[in-house]
DRENDO-1510 file (C-alpha; in Angstrom, 1 decimal, always signed):
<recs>
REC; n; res; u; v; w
REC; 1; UNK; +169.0; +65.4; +132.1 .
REC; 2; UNK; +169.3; +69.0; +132.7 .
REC; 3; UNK; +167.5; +70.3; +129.5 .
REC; 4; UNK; +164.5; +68.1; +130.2 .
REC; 5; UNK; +164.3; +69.4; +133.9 .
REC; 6; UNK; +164.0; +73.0; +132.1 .
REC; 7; UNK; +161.7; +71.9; +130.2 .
REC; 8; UNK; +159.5; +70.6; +132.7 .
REC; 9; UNK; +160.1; +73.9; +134.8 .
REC; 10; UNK; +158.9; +75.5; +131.9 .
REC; 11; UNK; +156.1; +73.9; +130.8 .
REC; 12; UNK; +154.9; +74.1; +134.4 .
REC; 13; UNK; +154.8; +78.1; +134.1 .
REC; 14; UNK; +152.8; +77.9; +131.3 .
REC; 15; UNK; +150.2; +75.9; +132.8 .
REC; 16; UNK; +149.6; +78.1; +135.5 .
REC; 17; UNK; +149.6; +80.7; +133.3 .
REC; 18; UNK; +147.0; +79.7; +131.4 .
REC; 19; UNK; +145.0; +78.6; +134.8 .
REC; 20; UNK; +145.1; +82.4; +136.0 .
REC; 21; UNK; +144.0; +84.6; +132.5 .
REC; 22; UNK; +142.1; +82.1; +131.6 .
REC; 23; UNK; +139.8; +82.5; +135.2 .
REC; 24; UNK; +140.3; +86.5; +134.4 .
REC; 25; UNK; +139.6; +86.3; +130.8 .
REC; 26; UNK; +136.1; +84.6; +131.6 .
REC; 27; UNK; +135.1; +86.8; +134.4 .
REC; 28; UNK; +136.0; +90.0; +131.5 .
REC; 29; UNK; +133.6; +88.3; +128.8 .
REC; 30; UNK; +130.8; +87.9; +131.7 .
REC; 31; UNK; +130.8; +91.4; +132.8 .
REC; 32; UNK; +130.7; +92.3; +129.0 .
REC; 33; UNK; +128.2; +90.4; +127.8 .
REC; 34; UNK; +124.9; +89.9; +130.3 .
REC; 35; UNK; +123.7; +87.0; +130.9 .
REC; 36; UNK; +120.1; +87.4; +128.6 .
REC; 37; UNK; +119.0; +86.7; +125.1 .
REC; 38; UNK; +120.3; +89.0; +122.6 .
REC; 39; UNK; +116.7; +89.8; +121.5 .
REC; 40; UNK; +115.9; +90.9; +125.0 .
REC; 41; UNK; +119.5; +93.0; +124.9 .
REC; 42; UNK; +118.5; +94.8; +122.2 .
REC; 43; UNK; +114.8; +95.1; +122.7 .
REC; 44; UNK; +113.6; +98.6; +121.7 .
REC; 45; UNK; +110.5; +100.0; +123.9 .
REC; 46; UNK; +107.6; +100.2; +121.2 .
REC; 47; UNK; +106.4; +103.1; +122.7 .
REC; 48; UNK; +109.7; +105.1; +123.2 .
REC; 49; UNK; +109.0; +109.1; +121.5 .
REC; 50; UNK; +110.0; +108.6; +117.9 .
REC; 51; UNK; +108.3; +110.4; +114.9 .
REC; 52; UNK; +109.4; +111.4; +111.3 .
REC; 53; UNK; +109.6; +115.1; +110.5 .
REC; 54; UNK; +108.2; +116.6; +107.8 .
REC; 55; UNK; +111.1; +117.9; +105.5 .
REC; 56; UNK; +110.6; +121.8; +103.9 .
REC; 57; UNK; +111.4; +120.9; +100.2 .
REC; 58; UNK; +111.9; +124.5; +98.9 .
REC; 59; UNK; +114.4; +124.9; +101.4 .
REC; 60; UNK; +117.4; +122.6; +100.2 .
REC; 61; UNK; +119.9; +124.1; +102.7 .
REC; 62; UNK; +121.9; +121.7; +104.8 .
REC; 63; UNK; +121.7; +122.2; +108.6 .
REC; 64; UNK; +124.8; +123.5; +110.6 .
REC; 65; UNK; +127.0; +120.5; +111.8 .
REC; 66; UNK; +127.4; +120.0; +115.5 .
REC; 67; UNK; +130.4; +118.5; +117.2 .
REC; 68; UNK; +131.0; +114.4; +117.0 .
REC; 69; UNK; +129.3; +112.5; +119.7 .
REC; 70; UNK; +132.3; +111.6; +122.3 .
REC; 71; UNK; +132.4; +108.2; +123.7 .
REC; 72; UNK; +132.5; +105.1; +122.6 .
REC; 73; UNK; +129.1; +103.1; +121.2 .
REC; 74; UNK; +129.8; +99.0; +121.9 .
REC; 75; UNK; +127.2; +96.2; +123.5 .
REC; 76; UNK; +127.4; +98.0; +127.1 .
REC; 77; UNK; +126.2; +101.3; +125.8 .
REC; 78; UNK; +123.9; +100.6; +123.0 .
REC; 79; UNK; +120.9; +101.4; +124.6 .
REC; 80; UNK; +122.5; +104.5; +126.3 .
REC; 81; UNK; +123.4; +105.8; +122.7 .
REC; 82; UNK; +120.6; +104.3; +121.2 .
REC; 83; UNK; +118.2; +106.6; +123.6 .
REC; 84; UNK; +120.5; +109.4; +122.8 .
REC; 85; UNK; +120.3; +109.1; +118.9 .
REC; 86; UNK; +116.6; +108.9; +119.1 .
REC; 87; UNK; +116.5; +112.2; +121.1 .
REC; 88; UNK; +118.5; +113.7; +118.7 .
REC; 89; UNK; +116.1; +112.6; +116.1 .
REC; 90; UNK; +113.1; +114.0; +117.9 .
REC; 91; UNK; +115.1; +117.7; +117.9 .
REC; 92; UNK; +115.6; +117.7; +114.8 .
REC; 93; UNK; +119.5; +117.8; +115.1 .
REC; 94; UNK; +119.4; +115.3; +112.4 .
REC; 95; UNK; +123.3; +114.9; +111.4 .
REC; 96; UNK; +124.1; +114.2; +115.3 .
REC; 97; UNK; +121.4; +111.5; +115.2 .
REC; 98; UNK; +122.8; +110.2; +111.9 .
REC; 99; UNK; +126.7; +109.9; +113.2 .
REC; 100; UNK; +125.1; +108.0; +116.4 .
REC; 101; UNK; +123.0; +105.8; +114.1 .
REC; 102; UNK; +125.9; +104.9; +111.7 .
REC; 103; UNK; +127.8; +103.8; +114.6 .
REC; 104; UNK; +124.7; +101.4; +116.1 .
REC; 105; UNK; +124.3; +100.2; +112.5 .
REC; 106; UNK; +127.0; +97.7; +112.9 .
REC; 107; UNK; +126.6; +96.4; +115.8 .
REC; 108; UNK; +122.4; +96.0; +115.7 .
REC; 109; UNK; +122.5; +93.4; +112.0 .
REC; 110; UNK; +120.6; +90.5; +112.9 .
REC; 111; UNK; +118.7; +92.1; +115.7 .
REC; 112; UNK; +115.0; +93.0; +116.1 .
REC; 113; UNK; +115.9; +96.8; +116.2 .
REC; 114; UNK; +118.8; +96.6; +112.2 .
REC; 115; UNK; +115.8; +97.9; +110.0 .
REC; 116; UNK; +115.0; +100.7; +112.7 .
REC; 117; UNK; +118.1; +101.8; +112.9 .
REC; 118; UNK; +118.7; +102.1; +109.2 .
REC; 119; UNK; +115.5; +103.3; +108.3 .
REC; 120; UNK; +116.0; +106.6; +111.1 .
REC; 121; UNK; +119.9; +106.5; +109.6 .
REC; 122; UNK; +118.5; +107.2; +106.3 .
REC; 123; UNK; +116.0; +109.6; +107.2 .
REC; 124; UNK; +118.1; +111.5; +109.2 .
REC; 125; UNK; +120.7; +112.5; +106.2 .
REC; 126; UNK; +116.8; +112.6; +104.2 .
REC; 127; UNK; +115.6; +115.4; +107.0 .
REC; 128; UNK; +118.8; +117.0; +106.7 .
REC; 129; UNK; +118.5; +117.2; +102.8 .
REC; 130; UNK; +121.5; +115.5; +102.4 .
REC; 131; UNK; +119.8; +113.5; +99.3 .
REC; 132; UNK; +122.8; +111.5; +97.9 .
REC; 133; UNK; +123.8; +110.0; +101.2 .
REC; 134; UNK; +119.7; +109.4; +102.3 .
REC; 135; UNK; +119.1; +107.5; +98.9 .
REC; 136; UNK; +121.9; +105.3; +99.2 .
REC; 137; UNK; +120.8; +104.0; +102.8 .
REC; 138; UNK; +117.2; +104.0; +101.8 .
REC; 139; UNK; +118.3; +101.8; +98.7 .
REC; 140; UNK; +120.2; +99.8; +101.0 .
REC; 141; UNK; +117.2; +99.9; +103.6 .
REC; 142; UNK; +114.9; +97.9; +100.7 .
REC; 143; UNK; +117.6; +95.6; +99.5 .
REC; 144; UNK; +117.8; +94.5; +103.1 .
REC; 145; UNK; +114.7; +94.1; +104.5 .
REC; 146; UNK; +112.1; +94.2; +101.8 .
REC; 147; UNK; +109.8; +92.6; +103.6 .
REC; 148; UNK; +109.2; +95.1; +106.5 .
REC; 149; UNK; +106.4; +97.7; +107.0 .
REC; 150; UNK; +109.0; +100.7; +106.2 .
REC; 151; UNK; +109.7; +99.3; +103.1 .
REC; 152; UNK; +107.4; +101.1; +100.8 .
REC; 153; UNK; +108.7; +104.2; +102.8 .
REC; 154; UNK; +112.0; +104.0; +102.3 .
REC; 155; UNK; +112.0; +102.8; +98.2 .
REC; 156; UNK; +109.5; +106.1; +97.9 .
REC; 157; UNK; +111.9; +108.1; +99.8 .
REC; 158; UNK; +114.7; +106.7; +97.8 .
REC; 159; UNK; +112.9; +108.3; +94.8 .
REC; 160; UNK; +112.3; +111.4; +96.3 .
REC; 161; UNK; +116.2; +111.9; +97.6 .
REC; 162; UNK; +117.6; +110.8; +93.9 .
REC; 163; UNK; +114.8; +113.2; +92.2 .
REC; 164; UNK; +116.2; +116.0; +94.7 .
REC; 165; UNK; +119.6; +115.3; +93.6 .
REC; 166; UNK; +119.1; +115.4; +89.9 .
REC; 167; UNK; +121.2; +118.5; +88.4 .
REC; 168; UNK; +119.8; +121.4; +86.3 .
REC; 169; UNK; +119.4; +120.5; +82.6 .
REC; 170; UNK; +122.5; +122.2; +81.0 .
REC; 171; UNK; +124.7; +119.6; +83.3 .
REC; 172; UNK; +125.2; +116.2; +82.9 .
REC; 173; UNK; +121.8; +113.8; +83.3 .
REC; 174; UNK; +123.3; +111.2; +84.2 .
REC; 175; UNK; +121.6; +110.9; +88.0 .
REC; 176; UNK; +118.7; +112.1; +86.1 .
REC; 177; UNK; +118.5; +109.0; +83.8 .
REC; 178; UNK; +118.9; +107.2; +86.8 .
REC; 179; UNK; +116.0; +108.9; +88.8 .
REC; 180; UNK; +113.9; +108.1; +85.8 .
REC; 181; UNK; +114.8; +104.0; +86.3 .
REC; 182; UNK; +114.3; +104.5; +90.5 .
REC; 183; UNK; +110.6; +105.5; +89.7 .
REC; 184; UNK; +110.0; +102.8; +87.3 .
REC; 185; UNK; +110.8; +100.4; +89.2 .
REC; 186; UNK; +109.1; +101.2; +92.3 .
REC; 187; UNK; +106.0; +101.6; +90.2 .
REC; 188; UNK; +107.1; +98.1; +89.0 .
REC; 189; UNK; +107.1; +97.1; +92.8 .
REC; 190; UNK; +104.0; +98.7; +94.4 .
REC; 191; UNK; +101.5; +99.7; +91.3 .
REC; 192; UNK; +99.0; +100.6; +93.6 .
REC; 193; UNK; +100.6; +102.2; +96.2 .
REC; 194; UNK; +99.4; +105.8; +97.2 .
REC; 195; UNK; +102.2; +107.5; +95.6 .
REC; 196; UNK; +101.6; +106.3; +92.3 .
REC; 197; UNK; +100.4; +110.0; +91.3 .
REC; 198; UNK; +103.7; +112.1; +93.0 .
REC; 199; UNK; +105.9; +109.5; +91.0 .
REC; 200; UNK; +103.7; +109.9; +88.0 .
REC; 201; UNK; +104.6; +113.9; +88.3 .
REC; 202; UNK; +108.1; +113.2; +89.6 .
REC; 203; UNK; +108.2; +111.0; +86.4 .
REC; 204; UNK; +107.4; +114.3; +84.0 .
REC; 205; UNK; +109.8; +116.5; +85.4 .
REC; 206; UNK; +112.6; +114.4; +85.0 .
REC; 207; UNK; +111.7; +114.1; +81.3 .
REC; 208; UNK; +110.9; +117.6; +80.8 .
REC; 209; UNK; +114.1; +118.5; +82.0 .
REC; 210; UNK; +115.7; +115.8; +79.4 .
REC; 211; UNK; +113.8; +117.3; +77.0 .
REC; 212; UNK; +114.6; +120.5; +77.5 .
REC; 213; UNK; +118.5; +119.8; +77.6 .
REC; 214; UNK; +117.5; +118.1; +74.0 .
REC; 215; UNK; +116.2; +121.4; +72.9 .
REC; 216; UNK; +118.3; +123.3; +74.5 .
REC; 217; UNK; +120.9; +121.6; +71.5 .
REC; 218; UNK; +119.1; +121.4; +69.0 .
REC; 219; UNK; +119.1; +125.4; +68.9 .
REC; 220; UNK; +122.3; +125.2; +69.6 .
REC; 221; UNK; +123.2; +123.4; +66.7 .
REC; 222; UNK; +121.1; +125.3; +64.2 .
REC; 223; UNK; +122.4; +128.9; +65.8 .
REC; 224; UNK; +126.1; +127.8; +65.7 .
REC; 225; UNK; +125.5; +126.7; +61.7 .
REC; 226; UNK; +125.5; +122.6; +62.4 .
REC; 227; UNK; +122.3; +122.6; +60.4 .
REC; 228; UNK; +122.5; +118.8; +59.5 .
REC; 229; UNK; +123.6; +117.9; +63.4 .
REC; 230; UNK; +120.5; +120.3; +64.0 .
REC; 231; UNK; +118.0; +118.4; +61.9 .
REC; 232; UNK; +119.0; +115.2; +63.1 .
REC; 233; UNK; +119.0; +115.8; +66.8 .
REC; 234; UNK; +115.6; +117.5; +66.4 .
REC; 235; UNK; +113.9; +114.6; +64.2 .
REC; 236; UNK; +115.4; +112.4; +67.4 .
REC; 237; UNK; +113.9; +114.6; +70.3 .
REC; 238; UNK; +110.3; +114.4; +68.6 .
REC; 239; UNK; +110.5; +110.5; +68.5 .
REC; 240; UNK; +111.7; +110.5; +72.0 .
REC; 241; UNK; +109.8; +113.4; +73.1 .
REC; 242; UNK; +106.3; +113.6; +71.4 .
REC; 243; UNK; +104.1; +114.6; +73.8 .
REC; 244; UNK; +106.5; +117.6; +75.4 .
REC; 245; UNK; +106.1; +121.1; +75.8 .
REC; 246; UNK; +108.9; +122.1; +73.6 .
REC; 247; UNK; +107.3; +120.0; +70.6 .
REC; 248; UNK; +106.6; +122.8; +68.8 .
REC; 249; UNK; +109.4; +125.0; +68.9 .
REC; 250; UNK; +111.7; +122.2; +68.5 .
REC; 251; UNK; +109.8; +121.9; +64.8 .
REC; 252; UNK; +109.7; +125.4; +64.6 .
REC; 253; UNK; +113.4; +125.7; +65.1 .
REC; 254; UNK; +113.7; +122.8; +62.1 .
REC; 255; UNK; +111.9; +124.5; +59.6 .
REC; 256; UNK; +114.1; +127.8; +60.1 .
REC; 257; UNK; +117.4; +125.2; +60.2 .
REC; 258; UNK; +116.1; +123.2; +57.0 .
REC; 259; UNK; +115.3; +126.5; +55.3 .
REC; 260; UNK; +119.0; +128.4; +55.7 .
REC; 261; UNK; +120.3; +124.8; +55.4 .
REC; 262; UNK; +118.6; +124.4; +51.7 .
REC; 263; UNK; +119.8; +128.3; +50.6 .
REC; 264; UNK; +123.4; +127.7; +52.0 .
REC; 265; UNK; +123.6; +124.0; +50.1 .
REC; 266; UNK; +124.5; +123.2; +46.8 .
REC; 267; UNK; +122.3; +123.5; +43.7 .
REC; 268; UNK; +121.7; +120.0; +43.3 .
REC; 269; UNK; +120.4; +119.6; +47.2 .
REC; 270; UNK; +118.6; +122.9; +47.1 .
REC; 271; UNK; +115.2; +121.1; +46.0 .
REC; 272; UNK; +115.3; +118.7; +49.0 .
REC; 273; UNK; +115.8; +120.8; +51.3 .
REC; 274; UNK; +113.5; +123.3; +50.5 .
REC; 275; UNK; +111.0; +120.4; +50.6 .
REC; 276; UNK; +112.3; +119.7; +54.4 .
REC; 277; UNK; +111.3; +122.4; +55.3 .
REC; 278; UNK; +107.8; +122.5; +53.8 .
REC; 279; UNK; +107.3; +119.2; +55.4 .
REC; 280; UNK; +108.4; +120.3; +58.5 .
REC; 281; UNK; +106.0; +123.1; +58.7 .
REC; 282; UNK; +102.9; +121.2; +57.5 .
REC; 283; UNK; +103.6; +118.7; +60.7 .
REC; 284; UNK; +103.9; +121.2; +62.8 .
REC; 285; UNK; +100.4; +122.9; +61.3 .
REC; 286; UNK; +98.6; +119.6; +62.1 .
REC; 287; UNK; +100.3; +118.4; +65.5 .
REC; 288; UNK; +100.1; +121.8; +66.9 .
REC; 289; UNK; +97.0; +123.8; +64.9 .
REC; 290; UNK; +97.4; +126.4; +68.2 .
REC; 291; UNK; +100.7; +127.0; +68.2 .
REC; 292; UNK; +102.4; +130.3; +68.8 .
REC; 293; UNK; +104.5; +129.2; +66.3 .
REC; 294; UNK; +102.5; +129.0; +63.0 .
REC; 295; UNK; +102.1; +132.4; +61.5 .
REC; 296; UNK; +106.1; +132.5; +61.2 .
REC; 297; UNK; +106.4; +129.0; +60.3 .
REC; 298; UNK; +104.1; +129.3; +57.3 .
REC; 299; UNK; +106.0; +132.6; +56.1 .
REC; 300; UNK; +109.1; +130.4; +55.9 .
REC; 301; UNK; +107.3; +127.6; +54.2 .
REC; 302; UNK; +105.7; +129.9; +51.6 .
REC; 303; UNK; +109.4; +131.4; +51.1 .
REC; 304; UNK; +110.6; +128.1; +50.5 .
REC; 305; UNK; +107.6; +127.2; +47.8 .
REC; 306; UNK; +108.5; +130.0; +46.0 .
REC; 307; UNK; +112.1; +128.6; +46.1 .
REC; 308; UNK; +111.1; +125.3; +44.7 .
REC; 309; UNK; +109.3; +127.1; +42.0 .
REC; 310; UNK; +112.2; +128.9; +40.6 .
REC; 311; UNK; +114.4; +125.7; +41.2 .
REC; 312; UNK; +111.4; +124.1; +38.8 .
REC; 313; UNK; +111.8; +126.7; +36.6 .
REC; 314; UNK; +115.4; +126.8; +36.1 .
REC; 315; UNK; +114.9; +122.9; +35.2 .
REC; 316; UNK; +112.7; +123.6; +32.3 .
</recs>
């Protein structure tokens, strides 16, 4: 009788308990969260001072990193930071706007004002030519709201920042190849967008610099004494890279290879060779009738007629 008159005592406790936070806990949740739509809470005035700056591209230095916003962004003070960001953005201190931005990302998905936010959060790592971290949010900005006016913007932008960030061509061309893809397919996307022509340029200088990486080896190759690593990678960079700059000295560079190659080689792969090399020269006389390049290449291709003549000879 005893333990269930505890019990009762007990569960009487708890019952008021739960009368008292429960009465506090609402009053908490109404002071945090007004008493209005969340569209109207995170309505963004139209005609609030925001603009994009234009970005120096020869200068690719980094501005100087302020100090971390203090305080703490939630619902109550979204607007307060929000206003703050945008002033930042509006200075031009472009890395304090971004740390406010990244920290009003989260807490504006599904609102009227997400793609703003992301969009300046992008641009303010784009402004402060910080190109890897301003493609991946402007990549992210078109994968999640393809369908907004800033869309275009931000793929375009995306190409930009990744064509920024693509190395010099003795390094790896990995982001490069990449790039390259990021231009195709916004082509893909907007084929008659305004921008069609800078992609189209954007789109040559990435190859030139694979092409010149490719030369870049194939003289390698031949200089080191890889002739037939040097003939194959140049026979490969004129199917891939026809129409480049480096065409011709690329064949050039293959006749002098397929020429020391034949000499060096045994007697019984002297002939071919030699003919390599002729052949070599006589595409490089018709693709390139201009060519800095001829004179020498045709000394080197008569040198190795007269090679094939005494190979000929020797036969008889």
């Amino acid at each position: 009788m005893k333990k269930i008159d505890r019990v009762d005592f007990n569960l009487l406790i708890f019952l008021i308990l739960c009368l008292f936070f429960g009465d506090a806990f609402a009053a908490t949740r109404e002071d945090l969260y007004p008493k209005h739509s969340s569209t109207n809470f995170f309505a963004i005035d139209e005609t609030a001072e925001m603009s994009i700056a234009p970005i120096d591209i020869k200068s690719n230095k980094k501005r100087t990193r302020s100090r971390k916003s203090s305080g703490k962004v939630n619902f109550e003070t979204f607007r307060q930071y929000y206003d703050k960001a945008l002033k930042f953005y509006n200075n031009k201190a472009y890395l304090s706007a971004a740390r406010i931005f990244e920290e009003l990302y989260p807490l504006s998905i599904g609102t009227p004002v997400g793609d703003t936010i992301l969009f300046l959060f992008a641009d303010s790592y784009f402004q402060n030519h910080d190109y890897q971290m301003a493609a991946f949010h402007f990549k992210d900005y078109s994968r999640r709201y393809p369908g907004t006016e800033r869309a275009e913007l931000a793929a375009f932008n995306a190409v930009q920042a990744m064509y920024y960030t693509s190395p010099e061509y003795y390094l790896d061309q990995f982001i490069t190849t990449m790039a390259i893809e990021e231009v195709n397919l916004y082509i893909q996307h907007y084929p008659y967008s305004k921008h069609i022509e800078e992609c189209n340029e954007i789109l040559d200088a990435l190859h030139d610099k694979l092409a010149k990486k490719d030369m870049e080896m194939v003289r390698l190759y031949y200089q080191t004494g890889y002739y037939e690593a040097a003939q194959l990678m140049a026979r490969n960079f004129l199917k891939t890279f026809p129409s480049s700059k480096y065409a011709p000295e690329v064949l050039f560079i293959l006749i002098r290879n397929n020429y020391d190659f034949a000499r060096k080689s045994v007697e019984q792969k002297k002939y071919s060779r030699y003919k390599d090399c002729i052949d070599a020269y006589e595409k490089l006389h018709v693709q390139y009738p201009e060519s800095n390049y001829i004179a020498d290449g045709k000394k080197i291709a008569n040198e190795a007629e007269n090679q094939l003549k005494k190979i000929e000879e020797r036969k008889k």
